[in-house]
C-alpha positions as CSV (number, residue, x, y, z in Angstrom):
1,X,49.4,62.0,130.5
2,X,52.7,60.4,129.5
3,X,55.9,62.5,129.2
4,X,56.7,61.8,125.4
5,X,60.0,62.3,123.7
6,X,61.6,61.9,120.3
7,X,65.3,61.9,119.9
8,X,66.3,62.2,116.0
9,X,68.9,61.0,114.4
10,X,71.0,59.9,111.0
11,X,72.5,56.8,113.1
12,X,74.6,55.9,111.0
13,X,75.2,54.2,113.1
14,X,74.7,54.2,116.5
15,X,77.5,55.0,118.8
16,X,78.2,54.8,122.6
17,X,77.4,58.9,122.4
18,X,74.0,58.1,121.1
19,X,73.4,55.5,123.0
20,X,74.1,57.4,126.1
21,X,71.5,60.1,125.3
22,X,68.9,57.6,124.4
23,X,69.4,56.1,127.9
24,X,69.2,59.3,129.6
25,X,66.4,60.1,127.9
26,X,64.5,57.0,128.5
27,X,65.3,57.5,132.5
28,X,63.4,60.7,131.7
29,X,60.5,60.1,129.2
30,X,57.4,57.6,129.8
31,X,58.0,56.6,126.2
32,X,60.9,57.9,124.0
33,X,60.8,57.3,120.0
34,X,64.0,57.0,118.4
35,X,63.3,58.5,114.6
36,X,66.1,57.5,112.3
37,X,66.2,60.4,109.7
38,X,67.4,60.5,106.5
39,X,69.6,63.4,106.3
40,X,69.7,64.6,102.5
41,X,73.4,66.0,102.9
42,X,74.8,62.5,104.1
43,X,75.5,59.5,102.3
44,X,74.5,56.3,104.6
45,X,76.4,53.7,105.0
46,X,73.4,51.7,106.5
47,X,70.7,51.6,104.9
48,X,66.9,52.8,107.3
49,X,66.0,49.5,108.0
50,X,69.6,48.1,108.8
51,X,70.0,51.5,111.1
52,X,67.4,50.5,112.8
53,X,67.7,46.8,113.7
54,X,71.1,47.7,115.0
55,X,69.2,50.3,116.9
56,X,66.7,47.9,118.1
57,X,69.0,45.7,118.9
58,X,71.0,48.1,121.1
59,X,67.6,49.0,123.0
60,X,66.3,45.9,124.1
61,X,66.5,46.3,127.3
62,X,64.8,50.1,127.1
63,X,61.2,49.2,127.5
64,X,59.9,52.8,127.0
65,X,61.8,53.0,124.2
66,X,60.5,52.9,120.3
67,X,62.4,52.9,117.1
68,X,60.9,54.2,113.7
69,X,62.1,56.3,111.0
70,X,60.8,59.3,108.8
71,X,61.8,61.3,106.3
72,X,59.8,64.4,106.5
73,X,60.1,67.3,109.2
74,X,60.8,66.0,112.7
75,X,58.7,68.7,114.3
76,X,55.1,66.6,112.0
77,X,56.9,63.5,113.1
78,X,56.8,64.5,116.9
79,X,53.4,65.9,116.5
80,X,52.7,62.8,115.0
81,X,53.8,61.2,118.2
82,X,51.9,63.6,120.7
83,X,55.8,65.1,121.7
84,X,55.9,67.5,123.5
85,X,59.8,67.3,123.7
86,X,62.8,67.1,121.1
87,X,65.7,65.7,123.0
88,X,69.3,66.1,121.4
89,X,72.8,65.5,122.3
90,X,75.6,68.3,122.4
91,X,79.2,67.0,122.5
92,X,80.6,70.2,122.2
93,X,80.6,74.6,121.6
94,X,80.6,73.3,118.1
95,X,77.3,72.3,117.8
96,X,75.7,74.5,119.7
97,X,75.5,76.7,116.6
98,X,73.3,74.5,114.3
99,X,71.4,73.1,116.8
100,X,70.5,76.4,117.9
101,X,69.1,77.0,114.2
102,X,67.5,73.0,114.6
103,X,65.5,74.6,117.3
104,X,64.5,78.2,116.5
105,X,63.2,76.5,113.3
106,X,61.3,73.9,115.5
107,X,60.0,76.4,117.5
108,X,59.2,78.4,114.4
109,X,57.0,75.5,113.1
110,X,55.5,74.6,116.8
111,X,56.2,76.7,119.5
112,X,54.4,74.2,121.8
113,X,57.1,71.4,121.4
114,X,60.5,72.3,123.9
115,X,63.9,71.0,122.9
116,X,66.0,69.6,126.0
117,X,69.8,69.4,125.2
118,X,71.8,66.8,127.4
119,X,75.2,66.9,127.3
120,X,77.0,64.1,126.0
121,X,79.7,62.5,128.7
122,X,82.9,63.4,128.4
123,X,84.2,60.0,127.2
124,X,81.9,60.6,123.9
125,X,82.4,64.2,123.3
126,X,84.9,63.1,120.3
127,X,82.3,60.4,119.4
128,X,81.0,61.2,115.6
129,X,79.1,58.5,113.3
130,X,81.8,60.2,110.7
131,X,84.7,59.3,113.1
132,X,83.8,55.8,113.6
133,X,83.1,54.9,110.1
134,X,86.5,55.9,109.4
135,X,88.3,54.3,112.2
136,X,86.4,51.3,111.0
137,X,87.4,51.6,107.2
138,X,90.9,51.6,108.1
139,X,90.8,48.9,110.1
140,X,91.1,50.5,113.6
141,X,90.0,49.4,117.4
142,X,86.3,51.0,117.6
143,X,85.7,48.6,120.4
144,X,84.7,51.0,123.3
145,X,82.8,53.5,121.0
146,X,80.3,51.2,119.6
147,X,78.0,48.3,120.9
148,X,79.6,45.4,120.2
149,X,76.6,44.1,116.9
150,X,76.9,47.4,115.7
151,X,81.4,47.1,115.6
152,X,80.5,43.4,113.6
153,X,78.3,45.2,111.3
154,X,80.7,47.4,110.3
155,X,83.5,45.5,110.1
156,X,81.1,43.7,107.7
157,X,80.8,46.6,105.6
158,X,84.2,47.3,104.9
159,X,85.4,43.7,105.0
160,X,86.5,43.7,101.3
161,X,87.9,46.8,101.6
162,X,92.1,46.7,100.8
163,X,93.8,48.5,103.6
């Protein structure tokens, strides 16, 4: 029986942090889907299907590794899947909070799927979507917090922005 994971996640977009954890993961995991979720309180700047070519891109290499997107709970989504694991990254104290609430909800709605937490390493635990989209706008070095299609693609974005 494979080991089957889902990481979640807006990427919007996809930094070294994320990156990391997906890696991790996939030295873990048979087979590891990425789900790009669209997070009702956010505003992307990439669209679903730009979010995840970027991903895609990024996660070539990762054989094990799937990316699709969904916009309704991640705990139907992983069932969907046959997951029996949620994987998330913590940066910081900060988030253990909500994703403390994230998982007693999961739990709530499936007790049978586990949540594993990996820590994020300590050169990403700054690392935010948020923080590099506004590095970006401004014009600022995102160079080692990014992949390198994924620093052009923004610098697309806010090319006709006046700084």
């Amino acid at each position: 029986m494979d080991k089957i994971a889902v990481v979640p996640g807006s990427f919007d977009p996809i930094t070294n942090g994320h990156l990391d954890i997906i890696k991790r993961a996939a030295d873990i995991f048979d087979v590891v889907y990425i789900a790009v979720m669209n997070n009702s309180a956010k505003k992307p700047l990439f669209d679903v299907e730009e979010r995840k070519a970027l991903i895609r891109e990024v996660t070539k290499e990762l054989e094990n590794v799937q990316v699709e997107d969904s916009s309704g709970l991640l705990i139907n989504y992983a069932k969907s899947k046959n997951a029996h694991v949620i994987v998330r990254g913590l940066r910081a104290v900060s988030d253990f909070e909500y994703e403390m609430q994230i998982t007693s909800m999961n739990r709530y709605l499936d007790e049978n799927i586990e949540t594993f937490f990996i820590m994020t390493k300590n050169q990403h635990s700054f690392l935010s979507s948020s923080i590099v989209k506004e590095v970006s706008q401004y014009g600022g070095d995102i160079s080692r917090l990014v992949p390198p299609v994924v620093e052009a693609a923004l610098k697309d974005k806010f090319k006709d922005i006046v700084r």
